[in-house]
C-alpha positions as MATLAB code, in Angstrom:
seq = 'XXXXXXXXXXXXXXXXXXXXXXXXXXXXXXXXXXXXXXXXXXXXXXXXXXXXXXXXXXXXXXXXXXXXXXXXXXXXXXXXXXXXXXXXXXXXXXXXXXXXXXXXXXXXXXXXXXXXXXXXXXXXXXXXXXXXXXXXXXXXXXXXXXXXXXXXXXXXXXXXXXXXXXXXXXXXXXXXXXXXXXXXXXXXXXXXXXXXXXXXXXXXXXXXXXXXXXXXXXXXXXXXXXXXXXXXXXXXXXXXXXXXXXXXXXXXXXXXXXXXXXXXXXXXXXXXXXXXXXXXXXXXXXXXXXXXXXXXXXXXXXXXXXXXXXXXXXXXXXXXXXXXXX';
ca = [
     -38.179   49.686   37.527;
     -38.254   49.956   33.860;
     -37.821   53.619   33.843;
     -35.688   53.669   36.417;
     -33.589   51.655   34.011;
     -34.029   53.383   30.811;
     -32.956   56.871   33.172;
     -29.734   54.688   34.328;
     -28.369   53.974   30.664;
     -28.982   57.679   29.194;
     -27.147   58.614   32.135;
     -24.193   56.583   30.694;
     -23.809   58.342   27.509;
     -22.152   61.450   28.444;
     -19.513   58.911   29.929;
     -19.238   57.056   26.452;
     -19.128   60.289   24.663;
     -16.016   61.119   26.627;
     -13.832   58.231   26.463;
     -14.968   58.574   22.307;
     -13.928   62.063   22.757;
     -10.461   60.832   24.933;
      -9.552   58.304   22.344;
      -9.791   60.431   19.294;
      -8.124   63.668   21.021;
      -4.760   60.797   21.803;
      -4.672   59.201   18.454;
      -4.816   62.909   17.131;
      -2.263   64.509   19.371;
       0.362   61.291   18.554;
       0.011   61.992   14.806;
      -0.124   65.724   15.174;
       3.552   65.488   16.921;
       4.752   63.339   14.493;
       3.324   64.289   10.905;
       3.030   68.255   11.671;
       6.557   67.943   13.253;
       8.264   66.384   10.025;
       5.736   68.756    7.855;
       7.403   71.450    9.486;
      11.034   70.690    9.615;
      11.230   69.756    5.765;
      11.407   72.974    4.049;
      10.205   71.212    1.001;
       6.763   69.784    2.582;
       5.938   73.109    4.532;
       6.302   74.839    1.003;
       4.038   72.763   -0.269;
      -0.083   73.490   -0.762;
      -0.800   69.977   -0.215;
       1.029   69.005    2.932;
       0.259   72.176    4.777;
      -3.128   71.502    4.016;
      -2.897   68.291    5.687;
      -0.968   70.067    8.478;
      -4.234   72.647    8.998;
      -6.331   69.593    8.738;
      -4.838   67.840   11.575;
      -4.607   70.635   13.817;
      -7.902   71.517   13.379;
      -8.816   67.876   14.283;
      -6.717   68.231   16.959;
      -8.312   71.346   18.870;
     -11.917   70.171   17.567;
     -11.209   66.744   19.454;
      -9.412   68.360   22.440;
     -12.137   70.980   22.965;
     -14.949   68.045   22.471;
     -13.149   66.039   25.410;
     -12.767   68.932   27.766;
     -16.799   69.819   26.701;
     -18.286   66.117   27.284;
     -15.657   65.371   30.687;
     -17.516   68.865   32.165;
     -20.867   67.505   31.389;
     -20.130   64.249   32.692;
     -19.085   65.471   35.960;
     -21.774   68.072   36.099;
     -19.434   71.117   36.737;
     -20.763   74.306   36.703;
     -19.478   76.637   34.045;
     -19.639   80.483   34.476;
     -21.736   81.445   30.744;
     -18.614   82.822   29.754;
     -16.554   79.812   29.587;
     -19.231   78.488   28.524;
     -19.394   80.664   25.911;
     -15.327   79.860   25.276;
     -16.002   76.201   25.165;
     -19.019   76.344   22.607;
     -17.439   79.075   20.687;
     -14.404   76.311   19.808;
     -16.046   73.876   19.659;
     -17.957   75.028   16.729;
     -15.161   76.997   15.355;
     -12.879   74.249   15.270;
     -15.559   71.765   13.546;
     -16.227   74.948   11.126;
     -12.420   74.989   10.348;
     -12.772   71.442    9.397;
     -15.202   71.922    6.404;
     -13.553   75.030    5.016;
      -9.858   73.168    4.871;
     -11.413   70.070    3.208;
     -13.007   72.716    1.038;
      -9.459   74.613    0.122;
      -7.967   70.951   -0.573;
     -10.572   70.373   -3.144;
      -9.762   74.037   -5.023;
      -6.334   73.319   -4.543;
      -6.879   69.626   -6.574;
      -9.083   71.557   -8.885;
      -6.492   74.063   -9.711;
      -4.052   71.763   -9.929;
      -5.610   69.350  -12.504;
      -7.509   71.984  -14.372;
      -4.388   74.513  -14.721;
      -1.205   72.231  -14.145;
       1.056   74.960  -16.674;
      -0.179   77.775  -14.234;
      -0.489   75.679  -10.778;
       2.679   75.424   -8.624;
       3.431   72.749   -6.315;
       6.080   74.672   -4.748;
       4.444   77.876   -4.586;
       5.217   81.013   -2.633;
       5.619   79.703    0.995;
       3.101   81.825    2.686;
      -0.208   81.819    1.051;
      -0.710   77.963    2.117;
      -0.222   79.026    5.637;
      -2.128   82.474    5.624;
      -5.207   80.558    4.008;
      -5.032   78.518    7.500;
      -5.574   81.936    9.028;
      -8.261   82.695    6.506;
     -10.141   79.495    7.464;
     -10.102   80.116   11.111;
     -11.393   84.172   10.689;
     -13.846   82.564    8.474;
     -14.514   79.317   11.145;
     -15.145   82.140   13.646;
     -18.296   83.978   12.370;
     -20.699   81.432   13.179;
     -19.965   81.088   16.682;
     -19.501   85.106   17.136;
     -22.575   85.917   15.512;
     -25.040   83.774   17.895;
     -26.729   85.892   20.284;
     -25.657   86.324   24.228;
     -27.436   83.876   26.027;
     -28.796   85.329   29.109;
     -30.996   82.190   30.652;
     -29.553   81.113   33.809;
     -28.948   77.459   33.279;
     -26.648   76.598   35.306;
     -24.727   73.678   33.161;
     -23.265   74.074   29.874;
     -24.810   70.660   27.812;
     -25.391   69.775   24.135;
     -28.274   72.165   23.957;
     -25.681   74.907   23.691;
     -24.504   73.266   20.432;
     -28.150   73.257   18.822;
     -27.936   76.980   18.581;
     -27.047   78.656   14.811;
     -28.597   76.148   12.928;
     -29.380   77.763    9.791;
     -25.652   79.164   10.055;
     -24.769   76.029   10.186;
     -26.518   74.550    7.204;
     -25.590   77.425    4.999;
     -22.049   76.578    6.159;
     -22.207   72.935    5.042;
     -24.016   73.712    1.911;
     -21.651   76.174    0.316;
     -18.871   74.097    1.565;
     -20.930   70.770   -0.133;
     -21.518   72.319   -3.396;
     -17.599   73.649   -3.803;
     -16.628   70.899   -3.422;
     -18.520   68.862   -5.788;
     -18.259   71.468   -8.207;
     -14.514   70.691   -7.686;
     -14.411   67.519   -8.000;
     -17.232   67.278  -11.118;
     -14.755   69.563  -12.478;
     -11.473   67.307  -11.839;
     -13.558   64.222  -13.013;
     -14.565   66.003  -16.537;
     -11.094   66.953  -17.053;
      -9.063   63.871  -16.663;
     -11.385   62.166  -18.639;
     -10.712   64.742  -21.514;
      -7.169   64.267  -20.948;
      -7.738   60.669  -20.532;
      -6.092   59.928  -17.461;
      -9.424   58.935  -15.766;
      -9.931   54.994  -16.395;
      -8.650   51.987  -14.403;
      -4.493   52.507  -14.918;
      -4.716   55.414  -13.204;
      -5.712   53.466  -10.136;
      -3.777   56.386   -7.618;
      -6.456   59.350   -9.131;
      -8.966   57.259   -8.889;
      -8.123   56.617   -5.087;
      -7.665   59.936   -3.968;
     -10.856   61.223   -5.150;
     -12.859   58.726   -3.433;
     -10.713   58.839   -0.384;
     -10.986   62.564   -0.590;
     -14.868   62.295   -0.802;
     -15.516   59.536    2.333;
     -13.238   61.874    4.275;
     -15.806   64.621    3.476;
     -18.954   62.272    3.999;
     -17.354   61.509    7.493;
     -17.222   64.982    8.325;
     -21.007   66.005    6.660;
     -23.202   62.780    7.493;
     -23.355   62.838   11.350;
     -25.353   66.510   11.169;
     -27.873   64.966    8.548;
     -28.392   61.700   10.784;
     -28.880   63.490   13.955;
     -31.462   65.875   12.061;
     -32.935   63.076   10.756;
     -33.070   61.626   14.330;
     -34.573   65.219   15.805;
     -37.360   64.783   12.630;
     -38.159   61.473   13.777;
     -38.673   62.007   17.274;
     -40.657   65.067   17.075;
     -42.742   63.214   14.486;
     -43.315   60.915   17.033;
     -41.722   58.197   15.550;
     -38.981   57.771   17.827;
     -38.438   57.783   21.314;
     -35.904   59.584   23.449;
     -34.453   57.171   24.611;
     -33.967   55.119   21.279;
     -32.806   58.515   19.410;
     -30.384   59.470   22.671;
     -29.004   55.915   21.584;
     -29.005   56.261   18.241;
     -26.729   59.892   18.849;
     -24.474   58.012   21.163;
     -23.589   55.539   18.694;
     -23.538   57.648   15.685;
     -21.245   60.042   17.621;
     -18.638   57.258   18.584;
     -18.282   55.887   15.082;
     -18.112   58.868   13.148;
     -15.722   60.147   15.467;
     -13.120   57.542   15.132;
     -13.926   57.984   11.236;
     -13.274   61.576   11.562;
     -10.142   60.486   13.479;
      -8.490   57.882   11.005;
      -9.736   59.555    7.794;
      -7.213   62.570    7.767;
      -4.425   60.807    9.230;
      -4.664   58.119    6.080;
      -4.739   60.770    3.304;
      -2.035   62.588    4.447;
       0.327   59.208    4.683;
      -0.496   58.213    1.464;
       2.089   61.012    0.318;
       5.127   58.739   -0.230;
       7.099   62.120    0.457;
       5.482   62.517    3.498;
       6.605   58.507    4.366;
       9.918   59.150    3.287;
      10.763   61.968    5.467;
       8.493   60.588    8.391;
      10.649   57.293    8.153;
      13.943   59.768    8.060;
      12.495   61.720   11.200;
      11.671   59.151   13.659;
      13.269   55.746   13.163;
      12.777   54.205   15.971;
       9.156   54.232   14.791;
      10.081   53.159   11.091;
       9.130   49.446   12.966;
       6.254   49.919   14.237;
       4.465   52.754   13.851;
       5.010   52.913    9.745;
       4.147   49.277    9.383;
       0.865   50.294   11.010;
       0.400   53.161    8.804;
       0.719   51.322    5.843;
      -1.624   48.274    6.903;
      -4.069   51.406    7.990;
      -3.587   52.276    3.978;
      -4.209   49.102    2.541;
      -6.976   48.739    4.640;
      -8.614   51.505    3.670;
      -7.694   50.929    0.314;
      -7.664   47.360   -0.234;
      -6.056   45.671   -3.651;
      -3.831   49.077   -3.812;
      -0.460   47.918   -5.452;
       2.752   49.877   -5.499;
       3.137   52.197   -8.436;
       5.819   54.202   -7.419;
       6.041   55.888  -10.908;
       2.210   56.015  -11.720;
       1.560   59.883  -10.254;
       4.999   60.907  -12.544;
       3.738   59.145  -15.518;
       0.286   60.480  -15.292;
       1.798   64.387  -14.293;
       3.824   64.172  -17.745;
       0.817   63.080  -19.925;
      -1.184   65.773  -18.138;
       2.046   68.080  -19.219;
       2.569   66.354  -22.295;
      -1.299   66.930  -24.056;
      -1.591   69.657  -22.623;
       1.595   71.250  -24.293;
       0.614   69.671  -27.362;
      -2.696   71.620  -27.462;
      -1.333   75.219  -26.804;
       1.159   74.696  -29.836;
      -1.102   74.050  -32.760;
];
């Protein structure tokens, strides 16, 4: 009997890693419609670097979670996949996940050139570079996947062990993508403590780094636990059952993590609030009073300093001005 058990709640999980799956593909596709939507229709926020950063962020969320729902619901119900939509499915799947890294990777050049060269950065630069690096970041997404080898077995479902396949492409992947960015962001540290804007005023810099780096560690920490997990069980260490578990579980959490985490950076824009709050009031109510408490959950004792980001912008300005005349 206690087998028989132990067999009936591993064949549970697929059914918990769907309705993960479900929940983070609706929360995604809500916020895609209405933060994409009001990205797109202000000319001023889809000429921006930032925001349509955040725009290829979401979407990439979007189709990563959508294609993860469609992937678990088929395993769940055992269908049986011809290898070429199998193929499809995988080939999204990790191509959309890919996409992922690389846009948190452009955000983090984007804050590097923006602190590091604020005379020569633009805010408002030429409209179509922020959207053709999208395009650069989904060509680049797509190598991994197209680069794995046909596979001509004959197993007749399409389950997880099609997503252990590239591995070393993978961790080359998350490497390069781990050391730009913390070359960035060593680099954006080291500089606004030169300019001195780096201490405890300057509570909004402070904020965005670190929010900017758990949004990473979301994103990176799941593929070092489960290889942790894989070490540990062929070490003998751990049992199947107790890693399966341990996967389940770190799969739901760090999916709703992976969920929540873009959605809060973008909407701590206050331009992004303001036009959000001009697009759709009938959710001003609701849905932005949820926002915010999301915000100040996330980032708890965060006062309003409307003028703090201006202030500090004109100092960076200011010194730096000051140097490049004497």
């Amino acid at each position: 009997m206690i087998p028989s058990n132990g067999s009936d709640v591993t064949s549970e999980y697929p059914l918990v890693r769907m309705w993960a799956s479900t929940v983070c593909f609706l929360i995604m596709a809500f916020f895609n419609l209405i933060i994409n939507w009001t990205i797109v229709c202000e000319e001023r926020l889809r000429c921006h670097a930032r925001f349509v950063l955040v725009f290829h962020l979401l979407f990439s969320a979007l189709v990563y979670f959508g294609v993860c729902f469609a992937f678990h619901l088929q395993i769940y119900v055992r269908a049986s996949l011809v290898p070429t939509a199998c193929r499809a499915v995988v080939t999204l799947l990790i191509t959309s996940a890919s996409n992922i890294l690389l846009t948190l990777t452009a955000m983090a050049l984007d804050r590097y050139y923006a602190v590091c060269f604020p005379l020569k950065y633009s805010g408002k630069c030429s409209w179509h570079w922020p959207w053709l690096t999208g395009l650069l970041t989904w060509g680049l997404a797509a190598i991994i996947p197209l680069a794995l080898p046909m596979d001509n077995n004959n197993n007749k479902f399409c389950d997880r062990e099609q997503l252990k396949k590239g591995s070393v492409h993978k961790v080359v992947l998350i490497s390069v993508c781990f050391v730009v960015i913390l070359f960035s962001y060593m680099r954006i540290l080291q500089e606004s403590r030169r300019l001195g804007v780096l201490n405890f005023g300057n509570s909004v810099g402070c904020r965005t780094i670190a929010l900017h780096g758990t949004q990473l560690a979301v994103y990176l920490l799941p593929n070092f636990v489960n290889f942790l997990l894989q070490r540990l069980e062929k070490s003998g260490q751990l049992g199947n059952e107790t890693r399966e578990l341990c996967s389940v579980v770190v799969f739901a959490f760090f999916s709703l993590a992976q969920c929540i985490a873009p959605i809060v950076y973008g909407l701590r824009k206050e331009e992004l609030l303001e036009d959000l709050q001009r697009h759709f009031p009938g959710l001003t109510c609701n849905v932005t009073a949820l926002l915010k408490w999301m915000v100040q959950w996330t980032c708890p004792r965060m006062p309003s300093h409307p003028r703090e980001r201006a202030l500090t912008a004109q100092r960076l300005i200011s010194q730096e001005l000051s140097q490049t005349s004497v």
